[in-house]
C-alpha positions in Angstrom: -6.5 -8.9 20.8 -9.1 -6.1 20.4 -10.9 -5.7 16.7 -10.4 -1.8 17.7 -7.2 0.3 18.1 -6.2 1.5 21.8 -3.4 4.0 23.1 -1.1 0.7 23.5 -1.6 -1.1 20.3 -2.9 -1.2 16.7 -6.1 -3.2 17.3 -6.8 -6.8 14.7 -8.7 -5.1 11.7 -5.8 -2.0 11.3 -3.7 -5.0 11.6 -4.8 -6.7 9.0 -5.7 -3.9 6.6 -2.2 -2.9 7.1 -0.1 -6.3 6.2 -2.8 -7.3 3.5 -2.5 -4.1 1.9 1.5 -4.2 2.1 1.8 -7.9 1.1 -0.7 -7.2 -1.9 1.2 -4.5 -2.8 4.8 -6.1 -2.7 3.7 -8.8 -4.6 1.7 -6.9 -7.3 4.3 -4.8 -7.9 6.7 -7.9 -8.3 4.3 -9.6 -10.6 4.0 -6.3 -12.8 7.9 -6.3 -13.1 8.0 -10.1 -13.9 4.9 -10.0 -16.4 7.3 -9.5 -19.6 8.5 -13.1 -18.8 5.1 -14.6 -20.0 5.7 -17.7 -22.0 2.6 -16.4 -24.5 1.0 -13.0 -25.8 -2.2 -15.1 -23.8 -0.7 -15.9 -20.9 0.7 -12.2 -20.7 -2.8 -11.1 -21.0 -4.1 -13.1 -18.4 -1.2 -12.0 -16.1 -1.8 -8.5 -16.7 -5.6 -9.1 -16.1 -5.0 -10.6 -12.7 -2.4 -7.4 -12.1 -4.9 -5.2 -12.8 -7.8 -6.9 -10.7 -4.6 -7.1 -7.8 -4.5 -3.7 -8.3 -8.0 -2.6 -8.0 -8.5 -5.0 -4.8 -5.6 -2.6 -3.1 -7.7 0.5 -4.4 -10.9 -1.1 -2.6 -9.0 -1.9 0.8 -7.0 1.0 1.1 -10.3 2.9 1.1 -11.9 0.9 3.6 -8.8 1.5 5.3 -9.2 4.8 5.2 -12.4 4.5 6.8 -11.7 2.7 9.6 -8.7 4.6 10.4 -11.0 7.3 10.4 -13.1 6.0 12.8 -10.7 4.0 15.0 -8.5 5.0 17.3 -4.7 4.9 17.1 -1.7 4.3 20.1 -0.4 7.3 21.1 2.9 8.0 19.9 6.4 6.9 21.2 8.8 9.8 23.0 10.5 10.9 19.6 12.2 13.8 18.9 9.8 16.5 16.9 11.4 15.7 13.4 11.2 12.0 13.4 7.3 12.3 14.3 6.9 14.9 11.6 8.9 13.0 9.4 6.5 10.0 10.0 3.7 11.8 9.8 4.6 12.7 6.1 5.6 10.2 5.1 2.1 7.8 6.5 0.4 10.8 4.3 2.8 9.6 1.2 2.0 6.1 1.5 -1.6 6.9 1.9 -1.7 9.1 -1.2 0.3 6.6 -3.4 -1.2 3.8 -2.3 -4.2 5.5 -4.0 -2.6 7.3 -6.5 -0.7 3.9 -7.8 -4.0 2.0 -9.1 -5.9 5.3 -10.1 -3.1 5.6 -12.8 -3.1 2.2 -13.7 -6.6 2.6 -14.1 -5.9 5.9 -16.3 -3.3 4.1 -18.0 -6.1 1.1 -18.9 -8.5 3.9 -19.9 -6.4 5.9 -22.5 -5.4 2.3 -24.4 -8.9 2.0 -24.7 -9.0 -1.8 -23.1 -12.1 -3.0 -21.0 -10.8 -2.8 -17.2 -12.8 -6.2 -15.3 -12.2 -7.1 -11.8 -11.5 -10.7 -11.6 -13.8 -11.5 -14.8 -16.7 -10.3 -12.5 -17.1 -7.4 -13.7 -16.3 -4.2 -15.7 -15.7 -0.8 -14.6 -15.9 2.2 -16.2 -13.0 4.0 -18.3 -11.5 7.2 -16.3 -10.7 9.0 -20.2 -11.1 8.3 -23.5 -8.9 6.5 -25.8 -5.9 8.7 -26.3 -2.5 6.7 -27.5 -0.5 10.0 -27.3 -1.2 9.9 -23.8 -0.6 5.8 -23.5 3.1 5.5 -23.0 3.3 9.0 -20.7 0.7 7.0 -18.3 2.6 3.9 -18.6 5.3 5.8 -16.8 3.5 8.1 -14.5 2.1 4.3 -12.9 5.9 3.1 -13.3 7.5 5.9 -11.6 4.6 6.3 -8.7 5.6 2.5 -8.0 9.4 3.6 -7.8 8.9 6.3 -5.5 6.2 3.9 -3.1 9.3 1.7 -2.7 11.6 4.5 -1.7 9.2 5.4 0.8 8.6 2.0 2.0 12.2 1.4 2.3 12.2 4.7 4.6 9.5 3.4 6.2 10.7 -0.2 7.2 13.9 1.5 7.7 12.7 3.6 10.5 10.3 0.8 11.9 13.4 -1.4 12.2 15.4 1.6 13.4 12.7 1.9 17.1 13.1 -2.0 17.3 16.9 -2.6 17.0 18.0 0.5 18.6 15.4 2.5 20.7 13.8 -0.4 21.9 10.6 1.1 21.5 7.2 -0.6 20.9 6.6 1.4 17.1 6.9 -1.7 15.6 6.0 -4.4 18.1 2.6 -2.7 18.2 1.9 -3.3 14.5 3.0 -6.8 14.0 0.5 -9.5 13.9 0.8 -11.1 16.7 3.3 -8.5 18.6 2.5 -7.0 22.4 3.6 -4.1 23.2 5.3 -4.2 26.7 5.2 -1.8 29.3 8.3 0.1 28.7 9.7 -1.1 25.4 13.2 -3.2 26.2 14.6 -0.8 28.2 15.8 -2.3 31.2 
């Protein structure tokens, strides 16, 4: 399998950006559901640091992700008609911009309760506002809600990508999976 992208296939680093990035998020978003069931204020703290720095690692990747996409190339698309590709289009541009726009507000949200924001103890970055607790709880729930609406789109998204496998036989999601080839005409025979 080629590191790089061809009109076939996704190549092995899109690959991997893209289930690393989807995994990472699934199970953040899990663990920032589950993190009320701490055992201790500390171990609730500790949980909630390793959320953030999950967090933060998505935000670094999806921008390298960005990159590459931007310099790779990408399969051309499967015979579709015109409103499923636009409709795939927007939402890949949702995803994108969430899966941005998810740890920029937690990072807001960090900022305005006026915490220190480290990356796996390594290091701190800097606040994106001041301390503001009128502003805490709204920010809390702009992150919330973003993370509501990524897994409506990701439903949508699986949805379709299971959608060209089971019933159009297609190669959309053959071409994406690890270790999936794309055959010649999908499995239509």
């Amino acid at each position: 399998m080629s590191l790089r992208s061809n009109e076939r296939q996704w190549g092995s680093v899109a690959k991997f950006f893209h289930w690393t990035i989807a995994l990472a998020i699934l199970g953040n978003g899990t663990f920032g559901l589950l993190m009320d069931l701490a055992h201790s204020p500390m171990q609730k703290i500790n949980w909630l640091a390793l959320h953030k720095s999950i967090g933060l690692t998505v935000l670094a990747l999806v921008l390298l992700r960005v990159l590459w996409r931007w310099r790779d190339g990408r399969p051309r698309e499967e015979a579709a008609p015109r409103w499923q590709q636009w409709s795939a289009r927007i939402v890949h541009a949702l995803l994108y911009l969430l899966i941005v726009a998810i740890p920029l507000s937690g990072w807001w949200f960090n900022s305005v309760t006026g915490k220190p924001l480290q990356w796996f103890k390594q290091f701190n970055l800097p606040a994106l506002a001041a301390k503001n607790d009128e502003l805490r709880h709204f920010a809390h729930g702009v992150h919330e809600y973003l993370f509501w609406f990524l897994i409506l789109l990701l439903v949508a998204h699986v949805g379709a990508a299971l959608k060209h496998h089971v019933f159009d036989h297609d190669n959309v999601l053959r071409r994406m999976l690890p270790f999936g080839r794309p055959t010649s005409r999908g499995d239509r025979s």
